[in-house]
N, C-alpha and C positions, 0 to 999 in steps of 0.2 A: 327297690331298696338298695341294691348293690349300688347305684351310681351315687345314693347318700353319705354313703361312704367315704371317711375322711381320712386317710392315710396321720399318723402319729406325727411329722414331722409337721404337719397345716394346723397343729393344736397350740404351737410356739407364739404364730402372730394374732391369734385370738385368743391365749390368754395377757399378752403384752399388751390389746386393745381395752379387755374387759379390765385391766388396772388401771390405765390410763382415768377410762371413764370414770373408774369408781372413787378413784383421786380426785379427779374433775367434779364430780357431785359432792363428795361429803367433806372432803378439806380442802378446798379452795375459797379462800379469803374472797370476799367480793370486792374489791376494789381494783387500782390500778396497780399496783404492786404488788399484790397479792393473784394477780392474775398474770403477771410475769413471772414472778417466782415458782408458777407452778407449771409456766410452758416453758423455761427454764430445767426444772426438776424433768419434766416430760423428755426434751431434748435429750439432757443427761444420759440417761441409757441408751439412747442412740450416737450419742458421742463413745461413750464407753463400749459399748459393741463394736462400732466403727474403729475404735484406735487398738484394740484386742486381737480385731479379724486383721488389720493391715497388719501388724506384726509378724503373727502369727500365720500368716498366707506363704507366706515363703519356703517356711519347714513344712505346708501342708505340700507346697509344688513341688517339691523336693521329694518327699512321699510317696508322692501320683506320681510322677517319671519314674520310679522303679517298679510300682507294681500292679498299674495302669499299663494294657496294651492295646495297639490301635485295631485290636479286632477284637474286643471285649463288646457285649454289647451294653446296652443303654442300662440296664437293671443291673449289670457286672459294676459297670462302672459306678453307679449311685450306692451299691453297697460297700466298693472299696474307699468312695472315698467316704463314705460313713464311719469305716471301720477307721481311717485312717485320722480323721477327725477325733475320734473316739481315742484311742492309743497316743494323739498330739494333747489332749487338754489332759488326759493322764500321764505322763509324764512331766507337763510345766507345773501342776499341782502337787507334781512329786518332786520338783525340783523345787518351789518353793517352799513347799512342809521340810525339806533337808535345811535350807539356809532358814526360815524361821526355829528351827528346834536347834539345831546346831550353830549358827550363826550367830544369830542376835543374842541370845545368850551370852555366849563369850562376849561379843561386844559390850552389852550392856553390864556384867560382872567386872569386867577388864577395867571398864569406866568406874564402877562404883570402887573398886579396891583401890584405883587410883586416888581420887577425892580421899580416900580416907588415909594413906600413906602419902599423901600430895607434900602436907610439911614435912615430913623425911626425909623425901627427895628433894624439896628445896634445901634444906639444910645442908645436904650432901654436894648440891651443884651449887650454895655459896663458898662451900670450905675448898672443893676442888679450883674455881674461881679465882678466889682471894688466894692459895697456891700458888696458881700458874702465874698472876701478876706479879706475886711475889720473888719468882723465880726473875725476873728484869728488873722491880723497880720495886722498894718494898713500901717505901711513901707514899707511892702512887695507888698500890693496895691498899693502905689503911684509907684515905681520902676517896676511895672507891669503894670499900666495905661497904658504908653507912648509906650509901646511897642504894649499893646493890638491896641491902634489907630495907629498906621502903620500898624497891622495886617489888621485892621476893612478898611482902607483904601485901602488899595491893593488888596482886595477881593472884595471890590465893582468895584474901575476900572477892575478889571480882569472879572466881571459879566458883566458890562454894556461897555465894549469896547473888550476885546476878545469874551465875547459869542455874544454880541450883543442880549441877548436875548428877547428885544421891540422889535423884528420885525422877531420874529420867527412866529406869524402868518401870517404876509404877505408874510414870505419867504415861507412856508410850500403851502400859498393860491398862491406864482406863480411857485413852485415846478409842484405843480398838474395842473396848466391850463397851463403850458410851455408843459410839458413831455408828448406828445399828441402821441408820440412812446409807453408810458410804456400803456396809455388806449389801443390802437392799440392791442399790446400784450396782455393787461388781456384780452379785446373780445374775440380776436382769442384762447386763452387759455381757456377760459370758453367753448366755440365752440366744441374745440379738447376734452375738458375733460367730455364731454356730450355727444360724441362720445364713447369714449371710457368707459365711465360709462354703455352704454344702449348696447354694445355690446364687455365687458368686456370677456366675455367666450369664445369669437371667436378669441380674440385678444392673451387671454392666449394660448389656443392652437394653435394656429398659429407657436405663441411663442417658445410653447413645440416640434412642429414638425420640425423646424426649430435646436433647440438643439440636436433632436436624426437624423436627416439630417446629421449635421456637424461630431457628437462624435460618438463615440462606444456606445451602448447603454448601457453598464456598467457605462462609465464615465458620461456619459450624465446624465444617472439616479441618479448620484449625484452629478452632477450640478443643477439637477431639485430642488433635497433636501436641499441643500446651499441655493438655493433661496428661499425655503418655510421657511426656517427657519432665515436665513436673512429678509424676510418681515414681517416674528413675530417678531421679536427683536425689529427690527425699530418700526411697527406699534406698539407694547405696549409700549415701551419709548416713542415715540413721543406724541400719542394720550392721554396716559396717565398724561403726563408732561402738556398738554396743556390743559386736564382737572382740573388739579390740579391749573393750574394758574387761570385758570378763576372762581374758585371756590374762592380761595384766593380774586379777586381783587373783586369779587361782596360781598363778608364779608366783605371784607375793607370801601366798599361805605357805606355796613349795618350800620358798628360799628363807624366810624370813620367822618361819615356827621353830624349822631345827635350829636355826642359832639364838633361840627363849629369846627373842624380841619382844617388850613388853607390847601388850594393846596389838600385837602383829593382824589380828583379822580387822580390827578399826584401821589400823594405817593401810592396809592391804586395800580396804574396800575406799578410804579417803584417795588413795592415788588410784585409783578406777577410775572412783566416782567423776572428779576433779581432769581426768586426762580425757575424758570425751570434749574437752573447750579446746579447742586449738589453740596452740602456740602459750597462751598464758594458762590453763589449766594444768599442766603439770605445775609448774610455777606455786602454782594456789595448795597442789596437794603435798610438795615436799617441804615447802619451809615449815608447816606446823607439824608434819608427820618426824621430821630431822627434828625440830624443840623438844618435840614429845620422849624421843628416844633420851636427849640429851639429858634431859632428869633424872634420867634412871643409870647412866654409864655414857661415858665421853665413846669406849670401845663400841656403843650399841646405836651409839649415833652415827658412828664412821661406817657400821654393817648398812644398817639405813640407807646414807648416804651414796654407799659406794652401788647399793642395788640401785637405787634410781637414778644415777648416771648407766649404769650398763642397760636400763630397761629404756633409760629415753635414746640411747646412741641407734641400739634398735631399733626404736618406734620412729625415730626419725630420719633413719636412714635409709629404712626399708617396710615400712608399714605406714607413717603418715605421706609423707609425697605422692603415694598410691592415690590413697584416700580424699586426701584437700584437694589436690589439681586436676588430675588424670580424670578422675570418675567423678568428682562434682563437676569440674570443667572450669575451673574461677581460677585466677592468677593469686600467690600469698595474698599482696596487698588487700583482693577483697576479701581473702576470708577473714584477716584483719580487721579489717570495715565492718562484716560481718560480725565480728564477737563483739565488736566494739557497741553498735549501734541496737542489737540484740541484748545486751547486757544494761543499756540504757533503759530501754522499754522492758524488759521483762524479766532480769536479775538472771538467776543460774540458768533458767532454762530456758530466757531469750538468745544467752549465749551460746548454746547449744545448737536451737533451728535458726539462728543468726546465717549463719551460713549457706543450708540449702535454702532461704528466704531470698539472699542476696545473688545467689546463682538464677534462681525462678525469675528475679527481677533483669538479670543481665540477659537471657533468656528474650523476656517478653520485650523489653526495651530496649536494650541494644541491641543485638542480635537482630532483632527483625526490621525496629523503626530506624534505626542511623542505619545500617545497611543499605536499607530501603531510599533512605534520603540520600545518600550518597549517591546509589546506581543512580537515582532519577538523575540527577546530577552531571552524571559521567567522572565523577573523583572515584578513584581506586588508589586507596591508601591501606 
């Protein structure tokens, strides 16, 4: 009976099988599309487990280097990193219940107060406006009034009837209790990726066995290298970009609360969010975060303004350059190339993996094949 025995952690991939199936039997559509949509749905949790664990692998290595030692043995070590596993998904759920109860709130209140005192403030930034024109040319202000209030009018119906944005928190509040599929998927994704985080080393090899099964051990052996080097590119772009942003939007909260910046945690988390795109994503998150301010006070525009000059002088002088060249490996031009062509194909967040895409691509094809053409060659250029 003892060898029957199933240790607690072997109950994870049999009850993710016994779903599958039971998906499989009683809701799946019999057709052709209906039988994709459900090995689609199936994938799902294994995408989601998979994009969870690779995140999240990094703070778990970081973990195990401090309290992992090389004479631990085998049952030491599968308990610490259990424990550590354990102590990482409690804390990222404590770090997102902090921004969902404290965060989004304000964001979403900040927004609704706004829509509702929207024409205050435009009244205020037409009179300031027609002012300051007036101060040079007072013709030129009255012949520019008229125009401005059709401007100031259109922009308000286009706020409060295309965005509809009074009722972005109710929409957002029945997003999440409607979409009882996408919790469905994050559990089972958290599941798979806790899986595969505490038995990460068995999965790689597996992995590896499988590639020198299929190839030559030649090719295989650099397919193995394509992939280590592929998973640095990604993991320092990504990880790195998404430290950068949250560094960015907790200065923004620092700098930008004490001086009663309106909307301060939306413009904070807009120039984050917006600054992981190289080169044009700042770009994208200051001109409407600087408008936004300008409604409320010309003085609250200039605070604005003046922080995201001193946070790009930064980011550019000493944090991106790091980031784009050094540790992706790509010259500006292609991470250019890269936002460009990323943005084409897949909007904000082709813009995004645009870049380690285009490095993985200079990689496989340049790097190996013109090289390679060259030497045979004898050009050394």
């Amino acid at each position: 009976m003892k060898n029957w025995k199933i240790r607690h952690l072997d109950f994870i991939p049999v009850l993710i099988i016994a779903f599958f199936l039971c998906k499989l039997i009683f809701t799946t559509d019999i057709s052709i599309s209906g039988i994709l949509d459900t090995i689609y749905s199936c994938v799902a949790y294994f995408v989601y487990g998979l994009i969870i664990a690779y995140f999240l692998n990094p703070l778990l290595s970081v973990a195990e280097r401090r309290i992992i030692k090389r004479n631990d043995s085998v049952r030491a070590k599968r308990v610490k990193r259990g424990v550590s596993i354990a102590v990482l998904y409690l804390a990222v759920v404590g770090f997102i219940s902090i921004f969902v109860v404290t965060i989004i709130p304000a964001i979403v209140s900040g927004i609704s107060d706004f829509v509702k005192e929207l024409p205050q403030y435009l009244a205020k930034f037409q009179i300031w406006f027609n002012d300051a024109v007036s101060f040079f040319n007072e013709d030129l202000a009255k012949d520019l009034s008229s125009k401005l209030t059709n401007i100031v009018m259109n922009f308000y119906d286009w706020v409060t009837k295309r965005l509809d944005v009074e009722k972005v928190g109710s929409a957002v509040a029945t997003t999440v209790g409607v979409s009882a599929m996408v919790v469905i998927r994050m559990i089972f994704g958290i599941l798979i990726s806790i899986y595969f985080l505490f038995g990460k080393e068995k999965l790689i090899n597996h992995f590896k066995r499988f590639i020198y099964a299929v190839f030559k051990t030649e090719r295989a052996e650099k397919i193995l290298d394509y992939g280590r080097q592929t998973n640095k590119i990604f993991h320092d772009f990504i990880i790195s970009k998404l430290v950068q942003a949250f560094v960015i939007f907790i200065i923004g909260l620092i700098v930008l609360v004490p001086f009663d910046i309106p909307l301060a945690p939306l413009i904070s988390l807009l120039l984050a969010v917006t600054n992981i795109i190289p080169y044009i994503g700042p770009w994208i998150g200051s001109v409407p975060s600087v408008l936004l301010a300008l409604l409320y006070s010309p003085v609250k525009a200039f605070v604005v303004l003046a922080f995201i000059i001193a946070m790009q002088i930064v980011d550019n002088l000493f944090i991106a350059p790091k980031i784009m060249s050094d540790r992706v490996g790509i010259s500006p031009l292609l991470v250019i190339a890269g936002v460009a062509i990323g943005g084409t194909f897949g909007g904000f967040i082709g813009m995004f993996i645009g870049v380690p895409v285009v490095a993985v691509a200079k990689l496989v094809f340049y790097d190996n094949f013109i090289e390679k053409r060259l030497k045979e060659k004898g050009i050394n250029i």
